[in-house]
N, C-alpha and C positions, 0 to 999 in steps of 0.2 A: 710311210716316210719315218714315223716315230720309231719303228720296227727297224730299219735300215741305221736309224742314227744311232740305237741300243747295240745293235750288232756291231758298228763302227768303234764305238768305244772299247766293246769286249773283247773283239777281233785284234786291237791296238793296245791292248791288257799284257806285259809282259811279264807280270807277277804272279800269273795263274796260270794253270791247264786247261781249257774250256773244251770236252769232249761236245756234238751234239747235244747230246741230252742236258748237259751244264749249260749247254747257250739256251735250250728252248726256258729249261729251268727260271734262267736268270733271267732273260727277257720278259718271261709272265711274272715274275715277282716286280719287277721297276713297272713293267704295264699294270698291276695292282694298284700298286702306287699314284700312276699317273691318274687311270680310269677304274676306279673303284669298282664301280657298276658293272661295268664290260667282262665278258666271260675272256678265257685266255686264249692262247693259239696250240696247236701241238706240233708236234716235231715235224712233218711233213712243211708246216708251215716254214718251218725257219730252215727248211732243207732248201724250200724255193725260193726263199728271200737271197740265202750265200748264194746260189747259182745262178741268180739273177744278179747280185755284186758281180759272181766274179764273171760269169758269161756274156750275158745279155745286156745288161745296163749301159750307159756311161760310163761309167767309176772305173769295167775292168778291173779289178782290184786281184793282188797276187798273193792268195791264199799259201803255205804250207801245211803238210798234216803231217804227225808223228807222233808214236805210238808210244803213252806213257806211264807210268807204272803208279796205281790210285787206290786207296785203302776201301774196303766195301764197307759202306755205315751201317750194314746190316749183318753181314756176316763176321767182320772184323779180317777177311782176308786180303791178300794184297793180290789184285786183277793189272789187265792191262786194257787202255781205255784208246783211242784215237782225238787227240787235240788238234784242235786249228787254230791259226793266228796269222795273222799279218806279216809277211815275208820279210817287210823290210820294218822294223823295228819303231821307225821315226813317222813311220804313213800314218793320215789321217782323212777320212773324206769331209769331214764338216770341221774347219778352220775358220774362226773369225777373229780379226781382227781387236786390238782395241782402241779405246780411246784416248788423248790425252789425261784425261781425269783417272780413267783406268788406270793407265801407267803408273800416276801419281801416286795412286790410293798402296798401289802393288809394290812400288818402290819403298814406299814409309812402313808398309806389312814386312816386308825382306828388312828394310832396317832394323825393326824390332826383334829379329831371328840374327845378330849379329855373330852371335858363338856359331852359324854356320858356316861363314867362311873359308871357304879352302876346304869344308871335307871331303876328301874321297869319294866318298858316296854320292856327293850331292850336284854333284858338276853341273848339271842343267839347273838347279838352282843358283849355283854362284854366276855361270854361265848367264841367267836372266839379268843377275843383280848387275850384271857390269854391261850388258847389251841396254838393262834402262837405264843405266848412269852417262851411254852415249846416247840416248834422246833425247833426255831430259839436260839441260846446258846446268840448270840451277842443281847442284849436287852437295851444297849445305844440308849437314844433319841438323836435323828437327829433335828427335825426342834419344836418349842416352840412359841406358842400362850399364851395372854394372856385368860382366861377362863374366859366369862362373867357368873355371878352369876345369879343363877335363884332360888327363892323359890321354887318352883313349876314343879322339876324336870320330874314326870310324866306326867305333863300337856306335856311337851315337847316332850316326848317319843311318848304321844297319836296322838300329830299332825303330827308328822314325819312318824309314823307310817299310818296315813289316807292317808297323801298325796304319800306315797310313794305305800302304795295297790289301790291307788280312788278310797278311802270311802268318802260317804257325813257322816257328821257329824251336830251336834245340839249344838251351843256353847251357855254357859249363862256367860254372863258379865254385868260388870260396869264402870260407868264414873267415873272420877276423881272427877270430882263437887258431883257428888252425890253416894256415893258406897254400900248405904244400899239399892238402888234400881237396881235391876235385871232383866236382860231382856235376854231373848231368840231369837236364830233366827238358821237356817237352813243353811248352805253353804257347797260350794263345794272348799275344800280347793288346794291350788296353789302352796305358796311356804313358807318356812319359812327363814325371811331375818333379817340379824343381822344391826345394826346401832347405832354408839356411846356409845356402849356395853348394847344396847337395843336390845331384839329379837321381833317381828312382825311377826301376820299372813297375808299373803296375801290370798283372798278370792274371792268365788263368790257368791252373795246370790243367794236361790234357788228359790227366789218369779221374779226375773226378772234379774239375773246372771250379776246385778252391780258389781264390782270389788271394794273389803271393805278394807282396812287393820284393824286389832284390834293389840292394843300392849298386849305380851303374863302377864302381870303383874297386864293388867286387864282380864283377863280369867278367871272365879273361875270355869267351871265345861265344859269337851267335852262329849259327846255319841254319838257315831255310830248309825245311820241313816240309815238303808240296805233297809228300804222301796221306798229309793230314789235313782233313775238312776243318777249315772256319768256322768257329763260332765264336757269336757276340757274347758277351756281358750278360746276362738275364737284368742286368739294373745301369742304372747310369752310373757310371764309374764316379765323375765326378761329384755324385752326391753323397758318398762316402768321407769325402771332407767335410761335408757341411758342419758335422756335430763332432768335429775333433782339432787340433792345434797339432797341425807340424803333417807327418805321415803315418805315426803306426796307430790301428787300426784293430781291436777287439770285438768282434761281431756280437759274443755275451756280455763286452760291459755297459750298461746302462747310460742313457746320457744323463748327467745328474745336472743339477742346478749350483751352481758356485756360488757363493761370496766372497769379496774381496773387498778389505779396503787399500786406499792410495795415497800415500802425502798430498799436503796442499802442494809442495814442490814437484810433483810428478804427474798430478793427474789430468794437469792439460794437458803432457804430453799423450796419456792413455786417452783423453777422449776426442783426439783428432788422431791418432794413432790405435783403434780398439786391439785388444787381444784376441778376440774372438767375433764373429760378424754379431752375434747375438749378445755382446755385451751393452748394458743401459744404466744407466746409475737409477738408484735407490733412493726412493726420495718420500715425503708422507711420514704416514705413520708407521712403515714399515720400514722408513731411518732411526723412526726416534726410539722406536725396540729396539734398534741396534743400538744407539747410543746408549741405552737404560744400559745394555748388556754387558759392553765396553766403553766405560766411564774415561780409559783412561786415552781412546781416541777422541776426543774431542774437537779436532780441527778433521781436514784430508774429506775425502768422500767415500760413499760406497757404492760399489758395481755388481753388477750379478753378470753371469755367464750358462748357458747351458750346454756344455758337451760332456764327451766320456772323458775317465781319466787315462791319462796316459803320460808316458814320461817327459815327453815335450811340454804337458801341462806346466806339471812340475819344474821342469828348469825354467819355462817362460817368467811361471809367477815369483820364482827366486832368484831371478836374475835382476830386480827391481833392488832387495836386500833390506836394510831398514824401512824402507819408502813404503 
């Protein structure tokens, strides 16, 4: 039955090619997951499980197959593979319901995603948003973001939508200096991160899985890429922020230790506001060397920080001015 419900999912997968061999694959890698211990199935196995879907069981289920064009990870050549999937796009054998609480928890999650609205992309998302707004009578907003503005609301949908099925995709962009000139390139996308009410992709490229950011504003154009295998991250993407302020990202520069000092007028905004998760004030003996050092702050406090430097550093810490 675990076997049936893994297949049900993949089978109902419309962002991917699943030849046999991809289903037996992907099904022993989640069965890993589930049961460590347990040795895997082989292909024979999962040839009796769909036939038993679609012939023999219950479910009857209305498989198609067709024949699609897959890059060999070993050869580098382009082959042609036999995919199956689910006939009807919307099918599912294991559906369950939710709860009111469910609902709830779902509806305040879709509020905080309000710059989705209306995209293109996203119809079964906005689709949900408004089918729980007729369950739920009480349709007062709770919690209020500001919405950062995006021309290019489907560009948005597209990436969220790659990175949330792991589709590779083909982006064509432009530089700021030059933006009648266009370039192309292949990645495997990671994350999409907002900053100073700019959105970014984060990225792998597929030529040697460098890690790219492009800001979404220069994006003129995504396409899905299914002749290229998936791959993750080698690291958690978002711990790449940890030890930096803002987005860009130097893998050789070191994270260094900052000092700062702060007027008495500013630094309760900084210490219920930090610059950095890792900022602490200075305090001991190792204020009063400060103090020895710079006689002539005398009032205000001192902070430390530890990330890399980067240009966002900089503007953060001078955006303060005299303070």
């Amino acid at each position: 039955m675990t076997r049936y419900m893994l297949l049900d999912e993949l089978l109902s997968d419309q962002y991917h090619d699943y030849s046999l061999d991809d289903l037996t694959e992907e099904v022993n890698y989640r069965l890993a997951e589930l049961y460590p211990d347990t040795d895997g199935v082989g292909r024979r196995t999962i040839e009796k499980d769909i036939f038993y879907l679609e012939q023999e069981g219950p479910f009857m289920v209305e498989i198609e197959r067709e024949w699609k064009l897959a890059i060999n990870s070993d050869t580098g050549k382009t082959t042609k593979k036999k995919c199956l999937r689910y006939k009807d796009p919307s099918f599912c054998i294991f559906k369950k319901e939710m709860s009111n609480d469910e609902k709830h928890l779902l509806k305040e999650a879709l509020s905080l995603l309000g710059q989705f609205e209306g995209l293109p992309n996203l119809e079964a998302l906005e689709s949900l948003r408004i089918g729980l707004n007729h369950d739920i009578a009480d349709d007062r907003t709770v919690i209020s973001f500001t919405k950062n503005p995006l021309e290019n609301t489907s560009l948005f949908a597209k990436l969220f939508t790659a990175i949330a099925h792991k589709q590779v995709v083909e982006i064509e962009y432009h530089t700021f200096f030059a933006p009648e000139q266009k370039k192309q390139i292949i990645v495997h996308p990671y994350l999409l991160k907002e900053y100073n009410r700019r959105w970014f992709l984060i990225a792998g490229a597929d030529s040697d899985m460098k890690i790219l950011t492009f800001g979404l504003e220069r994006i003129d154009k995504v396409t899905p890429s299914p002749l290229h295998k998936y791959t993750e991250a080698s690291s958690d993407i978002s711990e790449r922020f940890e030890d930096i302020i803002g987005i860009t990202f130097d893998e050789k520069m070191p994270t260094l230790r900052i000092i700062f000092w702060v007027s008495d007028s500013e630094r309760h905004y900084l210490e219920t506001k930090p610059m950095h998760e890792s900022q602490a004030p200075i305090r001991g003996e190792s204020e009063k060397q400060l103090r020895d050092v710079y006689k002539n702050l005398s009032e205000g406090r001192f902070f430390r920080i530890d990330c890399k430097y980067n240009y966002e550093l900089i503007r953060e810490l001078t955006s303060y001015g005299k303070d």
